[in-house]
C-alpha positions in Angstrom: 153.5 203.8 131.3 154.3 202.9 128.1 151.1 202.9 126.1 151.0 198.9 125.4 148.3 197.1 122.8 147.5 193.7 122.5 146.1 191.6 119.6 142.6 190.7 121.0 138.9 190.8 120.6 138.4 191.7 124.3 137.0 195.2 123.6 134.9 195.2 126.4 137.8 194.6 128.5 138.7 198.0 127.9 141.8 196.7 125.0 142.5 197.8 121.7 142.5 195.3 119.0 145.5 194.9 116.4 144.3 195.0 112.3 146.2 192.5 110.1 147.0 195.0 107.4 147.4 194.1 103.7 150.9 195.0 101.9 149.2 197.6 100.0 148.0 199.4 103.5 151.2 199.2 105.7 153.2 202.1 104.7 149.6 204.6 104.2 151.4 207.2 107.1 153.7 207.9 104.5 151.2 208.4 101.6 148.7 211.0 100.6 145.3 211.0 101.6 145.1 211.5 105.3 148.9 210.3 105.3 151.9 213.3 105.8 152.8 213.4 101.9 156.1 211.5 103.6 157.4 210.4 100.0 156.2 213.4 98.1 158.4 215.8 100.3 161.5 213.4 99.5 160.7 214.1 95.9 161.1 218.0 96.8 164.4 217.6 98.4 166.0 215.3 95.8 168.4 217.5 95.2 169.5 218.6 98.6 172.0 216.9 101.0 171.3 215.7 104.3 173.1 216.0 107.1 172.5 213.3 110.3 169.9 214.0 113.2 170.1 212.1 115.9 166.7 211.2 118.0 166.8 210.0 121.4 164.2 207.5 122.3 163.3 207.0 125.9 161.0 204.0 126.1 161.1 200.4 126.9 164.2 199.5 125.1 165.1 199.1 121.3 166.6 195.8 119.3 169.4 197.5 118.3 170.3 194.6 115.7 166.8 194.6 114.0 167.0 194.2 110.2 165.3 197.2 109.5 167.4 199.7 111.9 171.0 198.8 110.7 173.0 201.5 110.4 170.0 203.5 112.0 171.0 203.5 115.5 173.6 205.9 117.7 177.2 204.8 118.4 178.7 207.0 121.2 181.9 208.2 119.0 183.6 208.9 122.6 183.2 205.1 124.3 185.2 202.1 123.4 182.6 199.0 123.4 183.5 196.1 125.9 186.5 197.8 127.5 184.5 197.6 130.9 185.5 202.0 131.3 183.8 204.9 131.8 185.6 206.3 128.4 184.0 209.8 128.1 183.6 209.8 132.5 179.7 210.9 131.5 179.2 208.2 134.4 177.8 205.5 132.4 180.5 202.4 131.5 179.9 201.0 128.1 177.0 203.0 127.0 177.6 202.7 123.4 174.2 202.7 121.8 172.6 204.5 125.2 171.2 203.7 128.4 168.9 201.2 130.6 167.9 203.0 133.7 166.2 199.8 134.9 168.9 197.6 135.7 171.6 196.8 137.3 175.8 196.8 137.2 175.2 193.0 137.5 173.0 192.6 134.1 169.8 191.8 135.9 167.0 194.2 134.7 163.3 195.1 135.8 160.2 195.0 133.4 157.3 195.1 135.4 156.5 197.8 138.0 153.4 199.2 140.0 151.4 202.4 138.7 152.6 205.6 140.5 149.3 205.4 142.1 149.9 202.1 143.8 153.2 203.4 144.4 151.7 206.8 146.4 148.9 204.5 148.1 151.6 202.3 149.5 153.5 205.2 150.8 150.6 206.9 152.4 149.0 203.8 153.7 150.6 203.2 157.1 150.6 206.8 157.9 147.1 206.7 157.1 144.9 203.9 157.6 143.1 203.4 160.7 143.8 207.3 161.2 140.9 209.3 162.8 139.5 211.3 158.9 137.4 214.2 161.0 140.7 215.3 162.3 142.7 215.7 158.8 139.9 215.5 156.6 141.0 218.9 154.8 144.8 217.7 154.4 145.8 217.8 150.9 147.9 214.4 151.1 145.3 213.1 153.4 142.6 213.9 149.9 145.6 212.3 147.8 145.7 209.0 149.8 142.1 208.9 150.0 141.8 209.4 145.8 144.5 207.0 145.3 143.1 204.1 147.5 139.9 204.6 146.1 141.6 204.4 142.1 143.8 201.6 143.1 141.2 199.1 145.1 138.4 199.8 142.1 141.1 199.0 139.6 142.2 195.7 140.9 138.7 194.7 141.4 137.7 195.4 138.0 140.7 193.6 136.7 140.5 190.8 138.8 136.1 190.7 138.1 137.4 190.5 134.4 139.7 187.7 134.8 137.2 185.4 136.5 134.4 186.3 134.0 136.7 185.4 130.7 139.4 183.2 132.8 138.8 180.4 130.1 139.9 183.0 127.1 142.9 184.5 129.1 144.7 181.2 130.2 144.9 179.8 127.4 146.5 183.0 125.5 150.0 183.6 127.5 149.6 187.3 126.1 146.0 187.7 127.5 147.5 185.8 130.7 150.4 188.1 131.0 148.6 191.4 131.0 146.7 190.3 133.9 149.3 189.0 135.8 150.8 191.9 135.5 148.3 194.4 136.7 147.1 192.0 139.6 150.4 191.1 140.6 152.4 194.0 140.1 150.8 197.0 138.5 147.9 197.4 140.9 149.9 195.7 144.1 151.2 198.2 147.0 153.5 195.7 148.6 155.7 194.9 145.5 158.9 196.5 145.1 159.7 197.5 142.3 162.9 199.0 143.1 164.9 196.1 144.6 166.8 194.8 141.5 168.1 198.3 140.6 169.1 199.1 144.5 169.0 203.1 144.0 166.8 205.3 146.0 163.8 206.5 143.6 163.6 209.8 145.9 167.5 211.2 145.6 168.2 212.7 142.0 171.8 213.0 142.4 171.9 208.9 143.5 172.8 208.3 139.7 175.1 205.0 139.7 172.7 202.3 138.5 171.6 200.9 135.1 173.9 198.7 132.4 173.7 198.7 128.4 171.4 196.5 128.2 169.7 198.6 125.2 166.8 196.1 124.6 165.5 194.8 128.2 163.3 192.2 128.9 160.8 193.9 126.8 161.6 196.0 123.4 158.1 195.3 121.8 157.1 199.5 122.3 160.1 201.4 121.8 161.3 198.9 118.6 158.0 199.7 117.3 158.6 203.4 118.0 162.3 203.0 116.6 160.9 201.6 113.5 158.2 204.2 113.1 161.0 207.2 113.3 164.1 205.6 110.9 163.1 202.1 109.4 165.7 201.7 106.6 163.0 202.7 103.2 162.7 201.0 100.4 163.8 197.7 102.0 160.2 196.2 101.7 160.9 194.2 104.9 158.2 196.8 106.6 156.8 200.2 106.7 159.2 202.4 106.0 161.0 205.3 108.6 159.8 209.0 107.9 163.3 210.2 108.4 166.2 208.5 106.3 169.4 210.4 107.7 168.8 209.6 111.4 170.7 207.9 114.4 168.6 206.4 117.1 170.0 206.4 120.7 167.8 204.0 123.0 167.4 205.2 126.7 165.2 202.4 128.4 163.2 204.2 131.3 159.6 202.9 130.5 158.9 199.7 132.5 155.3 197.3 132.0 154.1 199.8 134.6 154.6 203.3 135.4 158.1 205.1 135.0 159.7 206.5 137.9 160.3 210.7 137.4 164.3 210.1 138.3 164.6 207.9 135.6 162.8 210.2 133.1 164.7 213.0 134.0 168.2 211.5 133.5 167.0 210.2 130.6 166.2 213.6 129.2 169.6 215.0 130.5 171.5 212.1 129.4 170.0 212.6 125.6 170.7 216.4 125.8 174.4 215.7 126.9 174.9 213.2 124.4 173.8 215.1 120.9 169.7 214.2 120.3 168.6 216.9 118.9 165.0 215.8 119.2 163.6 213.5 122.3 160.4 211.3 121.6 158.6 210.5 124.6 156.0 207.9 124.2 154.7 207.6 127.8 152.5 208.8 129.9 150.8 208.7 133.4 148.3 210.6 135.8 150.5 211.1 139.0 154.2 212.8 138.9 155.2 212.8 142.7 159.0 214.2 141.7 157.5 216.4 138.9 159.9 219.0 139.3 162.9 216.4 138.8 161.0 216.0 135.0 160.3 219.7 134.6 163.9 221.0 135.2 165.3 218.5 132.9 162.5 218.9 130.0 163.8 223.1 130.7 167.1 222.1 130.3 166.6 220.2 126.7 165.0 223.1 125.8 167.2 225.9 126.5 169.7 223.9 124.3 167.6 223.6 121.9 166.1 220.1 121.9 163.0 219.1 120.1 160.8 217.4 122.7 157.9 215.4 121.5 155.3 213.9 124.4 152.4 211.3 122.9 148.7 212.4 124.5 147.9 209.2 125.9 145.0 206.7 124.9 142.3 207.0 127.5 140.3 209.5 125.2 140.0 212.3 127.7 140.9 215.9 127.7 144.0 216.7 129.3 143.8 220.5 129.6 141.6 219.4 132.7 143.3 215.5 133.5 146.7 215.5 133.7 149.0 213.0 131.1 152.7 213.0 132.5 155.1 215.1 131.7 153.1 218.1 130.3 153.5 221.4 129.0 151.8 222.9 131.6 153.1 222.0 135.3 151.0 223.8 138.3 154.4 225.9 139.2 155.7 226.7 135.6 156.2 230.3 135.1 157.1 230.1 131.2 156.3 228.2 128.6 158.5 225.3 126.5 160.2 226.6 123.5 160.5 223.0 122.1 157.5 220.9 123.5 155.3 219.4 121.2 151.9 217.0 122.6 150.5 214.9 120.1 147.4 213.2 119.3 146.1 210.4 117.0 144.8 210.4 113.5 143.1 207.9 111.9 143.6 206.7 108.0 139.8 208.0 107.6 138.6 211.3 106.9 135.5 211.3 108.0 136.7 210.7 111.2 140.2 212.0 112.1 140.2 211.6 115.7 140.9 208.0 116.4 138.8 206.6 119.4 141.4 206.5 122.2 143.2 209.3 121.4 143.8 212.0 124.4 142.7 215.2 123.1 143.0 219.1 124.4 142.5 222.8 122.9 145.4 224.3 124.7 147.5 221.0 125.6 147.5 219.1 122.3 149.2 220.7 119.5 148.5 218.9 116.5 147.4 215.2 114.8 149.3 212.0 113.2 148.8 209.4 112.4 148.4 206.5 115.1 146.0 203.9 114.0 147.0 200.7 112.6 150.7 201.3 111.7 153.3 198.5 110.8 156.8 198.7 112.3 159.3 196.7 113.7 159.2 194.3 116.0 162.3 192.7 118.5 164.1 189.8 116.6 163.5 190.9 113.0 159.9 190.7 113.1 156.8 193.5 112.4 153.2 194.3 113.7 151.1 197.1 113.5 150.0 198.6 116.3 147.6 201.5 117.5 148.1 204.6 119.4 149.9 208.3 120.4 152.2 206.2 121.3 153.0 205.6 117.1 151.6 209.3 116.5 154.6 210.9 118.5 157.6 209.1 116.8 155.5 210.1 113.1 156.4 213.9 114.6 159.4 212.6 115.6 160.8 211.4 112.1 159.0 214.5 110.4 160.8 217.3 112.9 164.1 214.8 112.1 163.9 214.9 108.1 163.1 218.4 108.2 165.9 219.3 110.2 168.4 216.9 108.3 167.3 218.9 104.7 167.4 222.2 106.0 170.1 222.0 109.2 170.3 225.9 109.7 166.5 226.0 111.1 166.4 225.8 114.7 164.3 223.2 116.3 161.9 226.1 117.6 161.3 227.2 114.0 160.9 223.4 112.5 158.1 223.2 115.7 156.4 226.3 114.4 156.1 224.7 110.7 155.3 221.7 111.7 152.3 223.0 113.2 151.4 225.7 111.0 151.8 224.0 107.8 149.3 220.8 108.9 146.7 219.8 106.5 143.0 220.9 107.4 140.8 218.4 106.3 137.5 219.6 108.1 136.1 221.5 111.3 136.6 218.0 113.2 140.4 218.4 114.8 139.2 222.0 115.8 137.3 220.6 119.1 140.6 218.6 119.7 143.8 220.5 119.6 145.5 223.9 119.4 146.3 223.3 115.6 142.7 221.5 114.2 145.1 219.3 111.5 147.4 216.5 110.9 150.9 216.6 109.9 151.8 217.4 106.0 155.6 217.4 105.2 155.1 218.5 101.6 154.2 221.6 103.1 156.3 221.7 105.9 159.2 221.6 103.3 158.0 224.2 101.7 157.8 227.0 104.6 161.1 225.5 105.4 162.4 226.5 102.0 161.4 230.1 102.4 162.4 230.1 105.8 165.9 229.0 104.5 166.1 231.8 101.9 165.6 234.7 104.5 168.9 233.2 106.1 
């Protein structure tokens, strides 16, 4: 699920609120402070070319003809726009900018879906309910059904309790309105399909024909926001500013208003491996990963070629050594350990307290801190918002790992992902209970261990 955010005062329904930011504020990510030194590094590679990264974003779709990403995003130099033809036979007609692996040859796309949960619960259901417990009671998919029903029916409740208690406040906000439609009516419901429109089968890997070029979806809001985060033109003023300059964004929509099926994730991985990205940010998450293999094998193959992948922590504040945040670093049947897999958590702009409130957190799952708390990006049809969460601290790793590797393009993604980490800034004892690495990301001195990596070349 894409981690989503909405502009409210309903904190006690569990939401994060949105902080109008003043101009002088927007762009503090790229500042000092508790910000990654973003425009003091440029200063220490004036004099250096760049060379062009291209980053792979698989979310909920990008506005590819935002103001602030022109000239930022990937062209496929191998397929001819509009000719209707498989022009590089990759299996995907017209995929200029990317790919949307929720829709359809006919144009028609999905937004919302249910939450894997709902989606195992539905599945188990009928082989389960009204079933005799004392005689399965210690089958482990029997347990599964049993967890799941119980998460799914509290859920809804809860939700629907909440709508009926501030019902007033939500109708008469379509984007309070909306969220709760979409939980109660799709999220949390077992009898919803949420695979009609794209008319693949979810369970069969190599059933690959589906999806159109529709880049941006019915809903870009996340991954334009993410887009923004990684390779806003700088110096514009139209909005915060990218952290890498020399970047191409290729848009692979996989992340519905719901959870994201593991098929789709993992041809979205392959598909940005085949295609050039050289680093992958992954702004999703979830708690349940029924074709979790499907993920891992693809997230091995990125990284046997090399490919930078970069996984947000999530926003439910809990430690995920012990609660699983899909995909992860560390599946139950992995033998050896990512190369290229970086999990990251949220910082704040204050430093007495780094950690912002949501973020996930974990000593050997979380690798390192960015900021993630009241950032300004872009927004779908040339407009801008800040927003909260890993979901805008991944892409700030993202963009870093990208300018590094733009400056100093004979460092393999492996060493930029060791720098990154062990050139963070410390600022006190408080990241230490949080993360592998107890700092946040610092670029002026990730530059310079990348300059003394480069002169033992």
């Amino acid at each position: 699920m894409k981690y989503k955010f909405i502009s409210a005062s309903l904190l006690t329904l569990g939401l994060f609120s949105s902080v109008v930011l003043g101009q002088n504020t927007k762009n503090w990510y790229n500042g000092e402070g508790t910000g990654m030194y973003t425009e003091a590094a440029y200063k220490l590679v004036k004099k250096k070319k760049s060379t062009t990264v291209v980053v792979a974003v698989i979310d909920s779709g990008i506005d590819v003809e935002h103001e602030d990403l022109q000239g930022k995003i990937w062209v496929n130099p191998k397929e001819i726009a509009g000719n209707g033809k498989d022009d590089d036979g990759n299996g995907y007609i017209d995929d200029i900018h990317g790919w949307n692996f929720l829709g359809n040859a006919k144009g028609l796309n999905i937004d919302a879906t249910r939450l894997e949960k709902t989606r195992i619960f539905a599945e188990l259901r009928d082989k389960y309910e009204g079933v005799d417990a004392t005689m399965i009671e210690q089958d482990e998919e029997y347990k599964l059904y049993l967890k799941v029903a119980e998460e799914v029916g509290e859920q809804f409740r809860n939700m629907q309790a909440e709508y009926e208690q501030y019902k007033e406040v939500i109708d008469a906000n379509p984007e309070y309105k909306q969220y709760y439609d979409d939980n109660l009516k799709y999220n949390l419901n077992p009898d919803f399909d949420d695979r009609s429109i794209i008319g693949d089968n979810p369970k069969d890997i190599n059933d690959k024909n589906y999806g159109n070029n529709n880049y941006e979806g019915p809903d870009a809001l996340h991954g334009t926001h993410v887009a923004g985060i990684i390779g806003a033109v700088r110096g514009n003023d139209k909005g915060g500013d990218g952290v890498a300059n020399d970047v191409k964004i290729m848009s692979l929509r996989a992340v519905p208003n719901g959870d994201e099926h593991d098929k789709d994730i993992a041809l979205a991985i392959r598909y940005a491996t085949d295609n050039g990205a050289q680093v992958i940010n992954m702004s999703f998450g979830k708690a349940y990963s029924p074709q979790a293999k499907w993920v891992y094998e693809a997230l091995q193959y990125a990284d046997s070629k090399g490919v930078l992948l970069v996984h947000a922590a999530g926003n439910d504040n809990k430690n995920v050594d012990v609660e699983s945040n899909f995909p992860t670093p560390k599946y139950s049947f992995q033998t050896t350990d990512f190369q290229n897999f970086l999990t990251i958590g949220a910082s704040t702009n204050t430093i007495t307290k780094l950690k912002a409130e949501f973020s996930n957190f974990g000593t050997s799952t979380v690798d390192i801190f960015a900021p993630g708390q009241e950032i300004y990006s872009t927004l779908p049809d040339n407009k801008y918002k800040d927003l909260q969460g890993t979901s805008m601290a991944a892409p700030m790793v993202v963009g870093a790992a990208a300018f590094l590797k733009s400056y100093f393009p004979t460092l393999s993604m492996t060493q930029i992902k060791t720098v990154l980490t062990t050139s963070s800034m410390k600022y006190n004892k408080e990241l230490g209970q949080y993360s592998k690495t107890p700092g946040v990301i610092n670029l002026v001195s990730a530059v310079n261990a990348c300059k003394k990596l480069e002169k033992k070349k």
